[in-house]
C-alpha positions as CSV (number, residue, x, y, z in Angstrom):
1,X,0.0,0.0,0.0
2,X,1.2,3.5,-1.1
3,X,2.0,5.8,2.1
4,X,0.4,9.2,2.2
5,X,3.8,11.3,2.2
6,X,2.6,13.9,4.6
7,X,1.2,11.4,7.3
8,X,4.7,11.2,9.2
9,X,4.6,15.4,9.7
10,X,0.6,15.7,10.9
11,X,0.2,17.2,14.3
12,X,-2.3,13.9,14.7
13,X,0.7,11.8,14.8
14,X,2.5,13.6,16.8
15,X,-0.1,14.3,19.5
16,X,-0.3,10.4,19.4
17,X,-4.2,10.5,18.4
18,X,-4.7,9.4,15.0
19,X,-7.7,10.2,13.4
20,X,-11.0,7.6,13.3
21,X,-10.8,5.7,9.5
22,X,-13.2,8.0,7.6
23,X,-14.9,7.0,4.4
24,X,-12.3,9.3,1.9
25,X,-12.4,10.2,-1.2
26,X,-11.6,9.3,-4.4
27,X,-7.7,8.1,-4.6
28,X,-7.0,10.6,-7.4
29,X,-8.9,13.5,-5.5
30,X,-6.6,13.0,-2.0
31,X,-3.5,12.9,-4.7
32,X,-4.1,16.1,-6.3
33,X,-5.0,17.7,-3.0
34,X,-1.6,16.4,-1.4
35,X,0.7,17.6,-4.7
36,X,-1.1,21.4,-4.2
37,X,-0.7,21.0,-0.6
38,X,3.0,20.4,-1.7
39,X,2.7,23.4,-4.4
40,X,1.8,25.5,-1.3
41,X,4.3,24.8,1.0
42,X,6.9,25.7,-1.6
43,X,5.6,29.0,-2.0
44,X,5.7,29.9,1.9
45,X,3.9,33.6,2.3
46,X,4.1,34.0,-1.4
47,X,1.1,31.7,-1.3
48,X,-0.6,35.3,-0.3
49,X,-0.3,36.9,-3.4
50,X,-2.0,33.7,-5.1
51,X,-5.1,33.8,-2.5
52,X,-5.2,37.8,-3.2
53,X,-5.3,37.6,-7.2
54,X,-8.3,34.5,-6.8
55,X,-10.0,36.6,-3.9
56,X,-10.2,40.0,-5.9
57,X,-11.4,38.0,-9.0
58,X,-14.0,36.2,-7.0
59,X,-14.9,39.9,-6.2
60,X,-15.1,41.1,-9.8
61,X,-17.0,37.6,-10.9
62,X,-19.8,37.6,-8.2
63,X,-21.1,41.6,-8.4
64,X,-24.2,40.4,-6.2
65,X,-22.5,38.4,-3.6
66,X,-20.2,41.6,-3.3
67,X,-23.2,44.2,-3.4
68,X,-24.6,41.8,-0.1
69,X,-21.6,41.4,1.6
70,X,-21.4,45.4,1.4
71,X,-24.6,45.6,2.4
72,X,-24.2,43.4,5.4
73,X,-21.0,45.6,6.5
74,X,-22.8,48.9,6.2
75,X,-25.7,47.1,9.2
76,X,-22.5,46.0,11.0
77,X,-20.5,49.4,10.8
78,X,-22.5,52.1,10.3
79,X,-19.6,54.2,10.0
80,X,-18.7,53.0,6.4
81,X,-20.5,54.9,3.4
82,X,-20.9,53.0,0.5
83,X,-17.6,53.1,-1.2
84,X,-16.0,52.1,2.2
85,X,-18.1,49.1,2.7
86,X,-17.1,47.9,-0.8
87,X,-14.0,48.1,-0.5
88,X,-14.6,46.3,3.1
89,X,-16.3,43.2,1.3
90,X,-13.2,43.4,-1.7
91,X,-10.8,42.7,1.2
92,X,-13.2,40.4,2.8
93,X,-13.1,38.6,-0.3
94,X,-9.2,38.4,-0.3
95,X,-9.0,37.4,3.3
96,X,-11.2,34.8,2.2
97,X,-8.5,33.4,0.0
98,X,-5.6,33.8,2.4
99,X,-8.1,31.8,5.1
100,X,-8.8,28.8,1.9
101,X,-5.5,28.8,0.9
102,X,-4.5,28.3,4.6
103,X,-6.0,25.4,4.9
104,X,-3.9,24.0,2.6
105,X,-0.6,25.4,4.0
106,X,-1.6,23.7,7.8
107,X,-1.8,20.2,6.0
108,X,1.1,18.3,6.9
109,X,2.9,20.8,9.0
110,X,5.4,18.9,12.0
111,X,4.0,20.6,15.9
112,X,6.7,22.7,16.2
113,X,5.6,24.6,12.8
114,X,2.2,24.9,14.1
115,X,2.9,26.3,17.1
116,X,5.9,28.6,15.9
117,X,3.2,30.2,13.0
118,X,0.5,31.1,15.8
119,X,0.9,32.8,19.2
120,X,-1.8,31.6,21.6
121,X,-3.1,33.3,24.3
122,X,-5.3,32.8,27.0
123,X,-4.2,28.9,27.2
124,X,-5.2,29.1,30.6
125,X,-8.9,29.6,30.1
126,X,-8.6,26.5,28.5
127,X,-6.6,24.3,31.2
128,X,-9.0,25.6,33.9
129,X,-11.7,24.7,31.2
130,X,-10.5,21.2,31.2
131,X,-9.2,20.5,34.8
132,X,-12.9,20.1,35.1
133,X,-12.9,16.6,33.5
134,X,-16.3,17.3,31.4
135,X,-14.7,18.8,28.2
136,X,-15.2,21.9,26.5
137,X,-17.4,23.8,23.8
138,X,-14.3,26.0,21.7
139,X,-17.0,28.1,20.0
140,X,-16.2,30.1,17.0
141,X,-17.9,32.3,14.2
142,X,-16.6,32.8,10.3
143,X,-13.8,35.0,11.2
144,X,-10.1,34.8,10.3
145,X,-9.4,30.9,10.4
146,X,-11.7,27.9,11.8
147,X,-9.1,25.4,10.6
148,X,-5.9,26.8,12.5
149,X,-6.9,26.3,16.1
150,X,-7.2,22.1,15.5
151,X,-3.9,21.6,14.8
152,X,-2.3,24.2,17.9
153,X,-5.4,22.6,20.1
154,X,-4.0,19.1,19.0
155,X,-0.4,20.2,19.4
156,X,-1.1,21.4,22.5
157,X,-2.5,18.5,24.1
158,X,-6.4,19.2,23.3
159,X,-8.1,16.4,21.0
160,X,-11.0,18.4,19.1
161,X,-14.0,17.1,17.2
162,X,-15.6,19.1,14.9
163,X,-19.3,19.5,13.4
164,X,-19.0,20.3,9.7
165,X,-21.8,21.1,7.7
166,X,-22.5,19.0,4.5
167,X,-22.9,21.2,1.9
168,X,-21.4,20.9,-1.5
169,X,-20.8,17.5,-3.6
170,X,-20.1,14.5,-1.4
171,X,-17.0,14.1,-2.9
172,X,-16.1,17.9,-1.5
173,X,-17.3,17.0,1.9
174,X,-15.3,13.4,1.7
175,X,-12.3,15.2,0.9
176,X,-12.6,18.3,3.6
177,X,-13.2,15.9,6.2
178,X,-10.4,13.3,5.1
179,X,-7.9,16.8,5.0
180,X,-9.3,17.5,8.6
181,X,-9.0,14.4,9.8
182,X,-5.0,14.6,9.1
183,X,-5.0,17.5,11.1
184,X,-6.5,16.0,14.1
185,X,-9.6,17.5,13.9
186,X,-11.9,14.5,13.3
187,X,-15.3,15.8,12.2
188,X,-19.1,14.7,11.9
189,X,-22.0,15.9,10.4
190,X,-25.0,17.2,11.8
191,X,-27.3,14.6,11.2
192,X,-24.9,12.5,13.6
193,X,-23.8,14.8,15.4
194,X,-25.1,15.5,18.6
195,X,-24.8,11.6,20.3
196,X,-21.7,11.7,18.8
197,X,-20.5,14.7,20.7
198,X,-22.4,14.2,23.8
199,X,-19.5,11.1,23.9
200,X,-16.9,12.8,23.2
201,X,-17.1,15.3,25.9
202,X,-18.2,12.7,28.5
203,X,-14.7,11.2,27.9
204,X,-13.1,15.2,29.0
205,X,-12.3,15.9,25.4
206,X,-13.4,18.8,23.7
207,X,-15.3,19.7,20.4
208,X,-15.4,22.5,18.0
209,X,-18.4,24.4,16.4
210,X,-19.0,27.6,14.2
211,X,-22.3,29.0,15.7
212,X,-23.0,31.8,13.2
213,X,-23.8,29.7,10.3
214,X,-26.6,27.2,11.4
215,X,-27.9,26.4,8.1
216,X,-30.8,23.6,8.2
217,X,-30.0,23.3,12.2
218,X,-31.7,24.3,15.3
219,X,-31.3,28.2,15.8
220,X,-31.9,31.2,17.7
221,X,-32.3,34.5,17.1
222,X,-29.7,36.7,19.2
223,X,-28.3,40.7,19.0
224,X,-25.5,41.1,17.0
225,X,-23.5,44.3,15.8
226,X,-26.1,46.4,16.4
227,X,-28.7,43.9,14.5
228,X,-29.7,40.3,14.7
229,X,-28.1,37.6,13.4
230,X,-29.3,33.6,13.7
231,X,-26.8,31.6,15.8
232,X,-26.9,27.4,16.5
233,X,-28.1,26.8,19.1
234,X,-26.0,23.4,19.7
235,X,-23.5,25.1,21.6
236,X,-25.9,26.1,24.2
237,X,-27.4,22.6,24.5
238,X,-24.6,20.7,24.5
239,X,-23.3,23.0,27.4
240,X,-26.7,22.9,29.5
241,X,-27.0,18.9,29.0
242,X,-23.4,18.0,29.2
243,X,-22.2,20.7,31.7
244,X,-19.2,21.4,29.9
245,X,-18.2,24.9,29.3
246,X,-18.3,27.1,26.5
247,X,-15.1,28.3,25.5
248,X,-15.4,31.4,23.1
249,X,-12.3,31.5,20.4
250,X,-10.8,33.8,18.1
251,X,-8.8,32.9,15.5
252,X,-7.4,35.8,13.4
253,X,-3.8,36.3,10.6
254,X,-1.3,39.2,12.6
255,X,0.0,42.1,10.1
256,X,3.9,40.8,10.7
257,X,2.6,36.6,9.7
258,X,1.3,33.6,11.6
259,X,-2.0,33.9,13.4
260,X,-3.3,35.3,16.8
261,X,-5.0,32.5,18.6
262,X,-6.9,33.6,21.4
263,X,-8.7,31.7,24.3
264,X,-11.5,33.9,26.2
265,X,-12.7,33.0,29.6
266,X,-15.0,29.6,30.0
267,X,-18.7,30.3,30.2
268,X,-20.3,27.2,32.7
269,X,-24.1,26.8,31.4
270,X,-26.8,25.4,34.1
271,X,-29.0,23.0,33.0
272,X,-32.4,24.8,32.4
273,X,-30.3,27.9,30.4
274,X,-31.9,28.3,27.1
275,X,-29.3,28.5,23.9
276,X,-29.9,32.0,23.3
277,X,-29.0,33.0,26.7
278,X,-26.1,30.7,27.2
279,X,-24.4,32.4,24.1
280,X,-25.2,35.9,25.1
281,X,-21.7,36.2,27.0
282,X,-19.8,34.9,24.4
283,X,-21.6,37.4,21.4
284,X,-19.8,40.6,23.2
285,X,-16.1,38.9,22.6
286,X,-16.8,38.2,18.6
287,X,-17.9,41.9,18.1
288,X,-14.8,42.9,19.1
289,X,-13.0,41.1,17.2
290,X,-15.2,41.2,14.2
291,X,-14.8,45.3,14.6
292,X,-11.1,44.9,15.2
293,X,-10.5,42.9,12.0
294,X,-13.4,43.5,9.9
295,X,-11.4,42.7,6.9
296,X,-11.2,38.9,8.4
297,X,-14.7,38.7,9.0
298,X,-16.9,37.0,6.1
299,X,-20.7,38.2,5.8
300,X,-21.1,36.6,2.3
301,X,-24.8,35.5,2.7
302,X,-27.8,37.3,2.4
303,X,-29.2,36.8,5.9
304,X,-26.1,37.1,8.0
305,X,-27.6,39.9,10.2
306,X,-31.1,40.8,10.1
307,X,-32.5,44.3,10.9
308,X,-33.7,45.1,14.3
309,X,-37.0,43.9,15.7
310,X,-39.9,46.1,15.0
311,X,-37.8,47.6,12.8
């Protein structure tokens, strides 16, 4: 049998938790991904300038995606007049790149890569999160990178399981969660997803969801940046039935290279707390960030915030 060439370097191996046997994809399809992960690697931060040239003509090639995304910054910033927000959702669009193209560069890299590219703070949060034996709930939204923060967690002694949503071919959604999978970030899918995780934090490990993007799950309306935005609420009821903590992260690239990793202090849910009100601490701590680095920040549907109530 052939060996996958990267599999020695993965920060799964070295963390000395392989990843569950996943149904992959095609042969050919994990070949082509491993040569570009290859192609990427050689082209260290030049890799940038590719992600900028696709993000800007993503721009140019999707007028109405932009025109939204604009939109959605003007709600969210009501600073920005209209040629601001554009040029807002053009960077957004390049950031978007850099964040893809990322995903590509963390494939295969040894720990000590990892953990020299990002500088993670608050690491305590997350040990006095976990001293509690019951897991943790590393919450984030679509901001900077959602696939950096396996690999550091994994490095760092964390294992993380993921909920990805199946959109896309199958194929695509093989292949994403194969590729996350050697990163250590094993990953279900909603449909399986919650009796799945309610194990894995029952054993003291921890999983990982994106709560701004709930597509066909359970919701709740909360405030956001001035608006409202529709949040999952699966963060809040694995917390309340679970009782482990929610763990808000952020996740965003630094100006001089690498990543900011940051790890905001544990939210402990009681059992009868509604979703909506269990995220409520956590929504304060991705507005800032969001209005930090807006540019990082990816509003690219049409209903990411929705206008006030009775409004």
């Amino acid at each position: 049998m052939t060996q996958d060439p990267a599999a020695a370097r993965t920060p799964a191996a070295a963390a000395g938790a392989p990843p569950p046997a996943l149904p992959g994809p095609p042969r050919w399809l994990r070949w082509s991904f491993l040569a570009t992960t290859e192609a990427v690697h050689r082209l260290g931060p030049w890799r940038y300038r590719v992600a900028d040239l696709a993000g800007t003509a993503t721009f140019a090639c999707q007028p109405g995606r932009a025109r939204r995304t604009a939109a959605t910054y003007r709600l969210a910033l009501p600073g920005l007049d209209r040629r601001a927000a554009r040029e807002m959702a053009r960077r957004s669009f390049r950031e978007y790149a850099r964040t893809a193209i990322d995903f590509l560069w963390v494939q295969g890299l040894p720990r000590h890569q990892v953990l020299a590219a990002v500088r993670v703070a608050g690491r305590h949060h997350a040990e006095r999160a976990a001293a509690q034996g019951r897991g943790g709930i590393m919450v984030l939204v679509h901001q900077g990178s959602w696939d950096v923060p396996g690999p550091v967690a994994s490095a760092l002694g964390f294992h993380v399981t993921a909920v990805m949503d199946a959109g896309g071919s199958r194929a695509l959604t093989d292949l994403v969660r194969w590729a996350r999978a050697r990163i250590a970030v094993p990953v279900v899918l909603p449909d399986a997803a919650a009796r799945t995780l309610l194990r894995v934090l029952r054993r003291g490990d921890w999983v990982a969801l994106l709560a701004d993007i709930p597509g066909d799950t359970p919701h709740v309306t909360v405030p956001f940046l001035g608006q409202r935005a529709r949040f999952s609420a699966a963060a809040g009821l694995l917390a309340a039935r679970s009782g482990a903590p929610l763990l808000p992260i952020t996740c965003v690239r630094r100006p001089s290279g690498g990543y900011l990793l940051e790890a905001h202090p544990p939210v402990w849910v009681a059992p009868d707390t509604p979703p909506a009100a269990a995220l409520l601490p956590l929504l304060p701590i991705f507005e800032a960030s969001i209005r930090r680095h807006p540019e990082q920040w990816f509003p690219f549907d049409a209903d990411r915030l929705l206008p006030p109530a009775g409004g």
